[in-house]
C-alpha positions as CSV (number, residue, x, y, z in Angstrom):
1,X,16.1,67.4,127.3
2,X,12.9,66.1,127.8
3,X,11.0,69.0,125.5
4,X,12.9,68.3,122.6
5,X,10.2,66.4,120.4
6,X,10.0,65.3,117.4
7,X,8.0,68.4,116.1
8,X,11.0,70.3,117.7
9,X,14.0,68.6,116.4
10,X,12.3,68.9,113.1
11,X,11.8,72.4,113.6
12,X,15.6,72.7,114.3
13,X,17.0,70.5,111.3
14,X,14.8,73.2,108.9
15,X,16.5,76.1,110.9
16,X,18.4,78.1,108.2
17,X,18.6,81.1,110.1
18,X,22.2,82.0,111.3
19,X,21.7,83.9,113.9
20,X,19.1,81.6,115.1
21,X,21.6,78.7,114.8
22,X,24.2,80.6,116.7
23,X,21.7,79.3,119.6
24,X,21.5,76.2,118.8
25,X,25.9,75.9,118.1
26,X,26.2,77.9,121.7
27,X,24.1,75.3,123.7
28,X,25.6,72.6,122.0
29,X,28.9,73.3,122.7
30,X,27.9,74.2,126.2
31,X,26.4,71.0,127.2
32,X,29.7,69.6,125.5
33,X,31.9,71.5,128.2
34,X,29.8,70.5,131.1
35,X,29.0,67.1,130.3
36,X,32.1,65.6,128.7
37,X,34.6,68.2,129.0
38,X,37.3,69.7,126.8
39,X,39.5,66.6,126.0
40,X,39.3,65.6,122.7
41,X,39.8,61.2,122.3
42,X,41.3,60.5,119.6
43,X,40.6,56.5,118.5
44,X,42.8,55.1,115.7
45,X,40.6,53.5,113.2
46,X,41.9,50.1,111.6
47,X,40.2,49.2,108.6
48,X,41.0,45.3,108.8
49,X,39.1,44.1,106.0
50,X,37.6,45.5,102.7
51,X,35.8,42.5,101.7
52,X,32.0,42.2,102.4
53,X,28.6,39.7,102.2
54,X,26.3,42.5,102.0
55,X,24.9,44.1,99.1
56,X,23.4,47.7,100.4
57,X,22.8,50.1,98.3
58,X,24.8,52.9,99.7
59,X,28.1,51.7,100.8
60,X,30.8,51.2,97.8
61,X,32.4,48.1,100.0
62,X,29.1,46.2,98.5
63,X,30.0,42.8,97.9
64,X,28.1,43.1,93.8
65,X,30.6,46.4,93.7
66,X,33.3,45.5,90.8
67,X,36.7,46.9,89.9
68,X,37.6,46.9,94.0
69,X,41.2,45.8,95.0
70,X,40.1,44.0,97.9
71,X,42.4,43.2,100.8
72,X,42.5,41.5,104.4
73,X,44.7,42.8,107.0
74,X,46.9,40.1,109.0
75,X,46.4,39.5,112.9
76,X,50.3,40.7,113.2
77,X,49.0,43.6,110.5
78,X,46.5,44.6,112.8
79,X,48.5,44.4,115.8
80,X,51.0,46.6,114.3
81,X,48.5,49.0,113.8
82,X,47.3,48.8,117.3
83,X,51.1,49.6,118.1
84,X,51.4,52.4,116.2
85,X,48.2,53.9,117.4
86,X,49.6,53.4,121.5
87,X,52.7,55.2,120.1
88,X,51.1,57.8,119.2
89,X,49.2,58.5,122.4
90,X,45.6,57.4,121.6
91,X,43.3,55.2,124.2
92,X,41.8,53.2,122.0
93,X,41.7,51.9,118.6
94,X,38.4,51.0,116.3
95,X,38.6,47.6,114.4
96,X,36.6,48.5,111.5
97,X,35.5,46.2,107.8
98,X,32.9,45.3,106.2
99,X,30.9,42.2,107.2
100,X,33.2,39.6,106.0
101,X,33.3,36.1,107.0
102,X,37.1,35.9,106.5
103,X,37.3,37.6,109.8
104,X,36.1,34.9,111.9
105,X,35.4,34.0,115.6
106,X,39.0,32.5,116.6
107,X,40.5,35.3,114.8
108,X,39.0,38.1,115.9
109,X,39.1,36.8,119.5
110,X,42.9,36.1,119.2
111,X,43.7,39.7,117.6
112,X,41.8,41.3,120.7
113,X,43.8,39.5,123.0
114,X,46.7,40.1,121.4
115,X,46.5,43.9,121.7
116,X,45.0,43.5,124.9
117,X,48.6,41.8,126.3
118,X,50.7,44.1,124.5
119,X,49.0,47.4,124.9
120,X,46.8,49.6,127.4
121,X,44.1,50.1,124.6
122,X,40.5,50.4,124.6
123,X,39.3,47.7,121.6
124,X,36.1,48.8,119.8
125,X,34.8,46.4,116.8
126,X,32.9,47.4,114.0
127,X,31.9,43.9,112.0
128,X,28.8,44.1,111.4
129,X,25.7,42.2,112.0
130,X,27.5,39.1,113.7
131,X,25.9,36.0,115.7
132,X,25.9,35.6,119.3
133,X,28.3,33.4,119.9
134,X,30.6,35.6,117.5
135,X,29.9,39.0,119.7
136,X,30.3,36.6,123.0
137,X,33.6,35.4,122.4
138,X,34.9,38.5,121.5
139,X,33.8,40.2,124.9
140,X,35.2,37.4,126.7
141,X,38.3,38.1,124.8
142,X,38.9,41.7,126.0
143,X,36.6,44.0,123.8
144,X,35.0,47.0,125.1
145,X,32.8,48.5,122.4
146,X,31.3,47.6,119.4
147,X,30.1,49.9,117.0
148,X,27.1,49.2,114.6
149,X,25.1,51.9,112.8
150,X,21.5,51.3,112.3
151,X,21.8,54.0,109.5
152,X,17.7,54.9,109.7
153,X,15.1,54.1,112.4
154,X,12.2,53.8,109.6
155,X,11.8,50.4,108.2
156,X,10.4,50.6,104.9
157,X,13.7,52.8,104.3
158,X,16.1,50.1,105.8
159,X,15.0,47.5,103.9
160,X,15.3,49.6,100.8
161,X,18.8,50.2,101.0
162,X,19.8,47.4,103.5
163,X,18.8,43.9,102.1
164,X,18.3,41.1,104.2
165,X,21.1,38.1,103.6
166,X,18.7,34.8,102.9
167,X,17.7,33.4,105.4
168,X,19.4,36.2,108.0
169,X,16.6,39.0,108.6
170,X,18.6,42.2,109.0
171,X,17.6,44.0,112.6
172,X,20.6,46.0,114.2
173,X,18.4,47.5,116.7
174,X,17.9,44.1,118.4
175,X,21.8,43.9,118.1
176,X,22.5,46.6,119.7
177,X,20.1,45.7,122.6
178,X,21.8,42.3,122.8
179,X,25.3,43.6,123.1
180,X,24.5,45.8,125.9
181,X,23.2,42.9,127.7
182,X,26.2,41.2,126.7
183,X,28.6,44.3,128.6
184,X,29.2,46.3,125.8
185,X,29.3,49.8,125.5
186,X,28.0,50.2,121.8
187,X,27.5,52.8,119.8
188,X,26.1,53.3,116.4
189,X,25.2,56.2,113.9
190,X,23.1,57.5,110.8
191,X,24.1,59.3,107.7
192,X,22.4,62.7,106.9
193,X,20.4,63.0,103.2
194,X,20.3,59.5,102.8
195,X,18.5,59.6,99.8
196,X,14.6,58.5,100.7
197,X,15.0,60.4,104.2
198,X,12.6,63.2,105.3
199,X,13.2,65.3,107.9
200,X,10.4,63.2,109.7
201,X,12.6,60.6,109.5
202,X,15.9,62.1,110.3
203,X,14.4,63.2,113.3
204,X,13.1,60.3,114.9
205,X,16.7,59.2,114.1
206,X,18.0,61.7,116.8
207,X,15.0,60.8,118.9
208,X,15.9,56.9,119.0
209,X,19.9,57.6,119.9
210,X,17.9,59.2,123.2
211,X,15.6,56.7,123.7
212,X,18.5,54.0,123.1
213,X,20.8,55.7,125.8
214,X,23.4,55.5,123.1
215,X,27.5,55.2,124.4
216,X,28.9,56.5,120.7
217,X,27.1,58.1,118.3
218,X,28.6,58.8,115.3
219,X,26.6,61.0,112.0
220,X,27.8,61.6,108.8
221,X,26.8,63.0,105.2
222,X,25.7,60.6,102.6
223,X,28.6,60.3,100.0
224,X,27.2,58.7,97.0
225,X,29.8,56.0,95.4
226,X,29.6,55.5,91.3
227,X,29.8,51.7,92.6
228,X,25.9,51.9,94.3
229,X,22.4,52.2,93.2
230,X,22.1,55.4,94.8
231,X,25.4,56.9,93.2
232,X,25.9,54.8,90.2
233,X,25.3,56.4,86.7
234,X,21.7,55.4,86.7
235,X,20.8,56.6,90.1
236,X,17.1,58.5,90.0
237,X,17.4,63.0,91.7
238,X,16.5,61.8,94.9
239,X,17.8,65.0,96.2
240,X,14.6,66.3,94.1
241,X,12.3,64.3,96.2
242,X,9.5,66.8,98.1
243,X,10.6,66.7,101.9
244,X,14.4,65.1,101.2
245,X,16.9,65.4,103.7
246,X,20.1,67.1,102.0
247,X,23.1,65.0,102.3
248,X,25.1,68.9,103.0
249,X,27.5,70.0,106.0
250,X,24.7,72.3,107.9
251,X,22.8,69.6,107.9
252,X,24.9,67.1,109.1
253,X,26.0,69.9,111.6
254,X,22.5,70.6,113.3
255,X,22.0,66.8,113.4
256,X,25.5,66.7,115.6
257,X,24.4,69.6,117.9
258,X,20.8,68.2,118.3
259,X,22.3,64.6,119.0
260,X,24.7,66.5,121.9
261,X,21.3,68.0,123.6
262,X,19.6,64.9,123.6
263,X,22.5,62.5,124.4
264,X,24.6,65.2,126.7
265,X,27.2,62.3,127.8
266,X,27.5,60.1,124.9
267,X,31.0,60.5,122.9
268,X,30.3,61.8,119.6
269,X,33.1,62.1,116.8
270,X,33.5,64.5,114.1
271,X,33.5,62.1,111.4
272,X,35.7,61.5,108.3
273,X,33.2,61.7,106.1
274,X,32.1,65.5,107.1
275,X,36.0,65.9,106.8
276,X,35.5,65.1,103.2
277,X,32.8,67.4,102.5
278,X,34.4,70.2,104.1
279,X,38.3,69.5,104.7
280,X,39.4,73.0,105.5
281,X,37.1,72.7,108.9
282,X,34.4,69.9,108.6
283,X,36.3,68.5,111.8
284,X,36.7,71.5,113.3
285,X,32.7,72.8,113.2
286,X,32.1,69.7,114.4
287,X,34.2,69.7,118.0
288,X,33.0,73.6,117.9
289,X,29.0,72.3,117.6
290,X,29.1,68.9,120.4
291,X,31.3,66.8,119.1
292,X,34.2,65.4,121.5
293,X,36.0,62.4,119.7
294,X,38.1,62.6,116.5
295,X,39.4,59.1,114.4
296,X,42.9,59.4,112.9
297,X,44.0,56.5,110.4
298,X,46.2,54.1,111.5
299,X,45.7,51.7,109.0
300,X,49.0,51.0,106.7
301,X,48.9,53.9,103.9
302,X,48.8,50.7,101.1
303,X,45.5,49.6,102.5
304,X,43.6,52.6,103.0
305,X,42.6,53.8,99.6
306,X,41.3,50.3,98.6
307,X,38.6,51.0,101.1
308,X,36.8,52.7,99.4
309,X,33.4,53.3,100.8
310,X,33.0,56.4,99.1
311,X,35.8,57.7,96.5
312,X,37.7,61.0,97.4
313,X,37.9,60.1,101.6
314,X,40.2,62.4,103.6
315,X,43.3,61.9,104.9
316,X,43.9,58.6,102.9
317,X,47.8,59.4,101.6
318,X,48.6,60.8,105.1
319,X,51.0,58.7,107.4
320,X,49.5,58.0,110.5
321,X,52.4,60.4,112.6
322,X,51.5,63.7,110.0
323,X,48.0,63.2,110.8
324,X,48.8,63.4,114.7
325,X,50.9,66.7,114.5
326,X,48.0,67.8,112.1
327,X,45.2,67.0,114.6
328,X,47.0,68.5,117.6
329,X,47.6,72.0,115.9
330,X,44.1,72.2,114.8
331,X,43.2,70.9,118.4
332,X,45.3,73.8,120.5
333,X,43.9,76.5,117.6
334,X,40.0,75.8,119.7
335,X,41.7,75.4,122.7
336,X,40.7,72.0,123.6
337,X,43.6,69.3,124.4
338,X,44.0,65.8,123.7
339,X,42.2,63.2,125.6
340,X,43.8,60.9,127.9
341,X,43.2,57.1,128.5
342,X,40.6,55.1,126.6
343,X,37.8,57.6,127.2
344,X,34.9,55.8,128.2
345,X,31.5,57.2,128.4
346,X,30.9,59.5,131.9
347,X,27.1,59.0,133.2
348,X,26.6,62.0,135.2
349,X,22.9,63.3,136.5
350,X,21.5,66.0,135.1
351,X,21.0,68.2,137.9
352,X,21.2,72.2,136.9
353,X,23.5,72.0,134.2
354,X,23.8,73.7,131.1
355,X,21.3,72.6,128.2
356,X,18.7,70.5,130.3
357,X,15.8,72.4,129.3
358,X,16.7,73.5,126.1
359,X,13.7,74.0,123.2
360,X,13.5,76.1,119.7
């Protein structure tokens, strides 16, 4: 892995040659099979909250964004959920909302616990940028992973889109650090065509999951909302920018198989939002180029189109039990199976195996 660069990985996310790319989907499926296997994890995603402090520029949970049915999920709500998701044979379940206050400390704690004493589950949250004592006290509780997307490694871009609450400067990096430290596995993600990203950027992206030892990665397409400054009415062509990332499937799909090469163990899932961009196959091609991890719904059907991140998301009228017998088809069709247990990362040496020397 060592020889993929930055001048490399750029190289590769400007490859639009197909039969060159066939390399680059072999290899990453390859170091898939021999690093993490053919099991598939499925975590059931729980969006608990749709309310939100922050007022980035991307996302249409933003708490300026108007005309939003907002809602908060109930511990017993969430529990529930948790339920139906152990029912249904997953390992673990992903606590996901934006950053909202109403989701507090004793809360969040008690919820974990709860689903820790009544199921086998693996308990990821993904809250937001949350104090110390906040992140402690729900370790202590039971938590296993938190999941926090840094969205772009290049600060003059972060701020842009991500402003700072007063008085709370915004850095998920450190975050990340200090949850590690704290026992977490974390994991955390950028979205592809973000509009101000070059390919420069994108790649140092990829560069830093490496250099982060990342558990979870997950990458996505930018979907612009009509409730953001970057997909509002009024929004400037940044697609039209010299050296712009485009927020397309091939992209996002050579950004998956380069993030497999450089982090050959971590779990990486094909992500709802390619599944919007493409949902005959945006799942699929994304198990078929590294990806090992899928996140069916299990949030109640009443709840899930009020979060609204982007408009149009997959899979938001689909029970969570259709979505199951759905994923397993389309799972036995590549002839991978579903994963077992709560599917934590496997650290394995790389000694001889497929992928460790791989360059364009």
């Amino acid at each position: 892995m060592a020889d993929l660069d930055q001048g490399r990985v750029k190289a590769w996310l400007r490859e639009d040659d197909p039969a060159t790319l066939e390399r680059l989907w072999a290899e990453a499926d390859a170091v898939r099979r021999a690093r993490v296997g053919d099991e598939v994890h499925l975590r059931g995603l729980i969006e608990a909250s749709s309310f939100c402090v922050r007022a980035c520029h991307y996302c249409g949970l933003r708490a300026p964004a108007r005309g939003l049915d907002r809602y908060r999920m109930t511990g017993e709500e969430i529990l529930d959920a948790a339920r139906e998701a152990h029912r249904l044979g997953y390992g673990s379940v992903v606590i996901q909302a934006g950053e909202d206050p109403g989701l507090d400390q004793a809360f969040i704690a008690a919820v974990v616990r709860a689903i820790k004493a009544d199921t086998p589950l693996a308990v990821t949250l993904s809250l937001g940028e949350r104090s110390d004592g906040d992140l402690a006290a729900w370790k202590a509780a039971g938590a296993d992973r938190y999941l926090l997307r840094f969205e772009t490694s290049d600060p003059e871009l972060y701020h842009l889109i991500h402003p700072d609450l007063p008085g709370r400067p915004s850095d998920r990096l450190a975050q990340l650090r200090r949850m590690r430290d704290m026992g977490y596995e974390i994991g955390t993600g950028v979205m592809v065509g973000i509009p101000g990203q070059t390919w420069d950027i994108l790649a140092a992206d990829l560069l830093r999951f490496r250099e982060f030892d990342m558990d979870m990665l997950g990458i996505g397409p930018f979907l612009p909302s009509p409730r953001t400054p970057m997909g509002g009415p009024d929004a400037p062509s940044y697609l039209a920018l010299r050296d712009q990332v485009p927020n397309d499937e091939l992209t996002t799909l050579k950004a998956v198989a380069l993030t497999r090469l450089l982090c050959p163990e971590a779990n990486i899932p094909g992500t709802t939002a390619l599944a919007t961009l493409d949902r005959a196959q945006g799942r699929e091609l994304a198990l078929m180029r590294g990806a090992n991890v899928l996140m069916p719904n299990v949030t109640p059907v009443g709840y899930r189109v009020r979060y609204e991140i982007y408009p149009g998301k997959a899979c938001v009228g689909e029970t969570a039990s259709s979505c199951q017998g759905c994923l397993e088809t389309r799972l036995r069709a590549l002839g991978r199976r579903v994963g077992q247990g709560p599917g934590s990362r496997l650290r394995t040496e790389c000694k001889d195996l497929v992928g460790c020397d791989f360059h364009h």
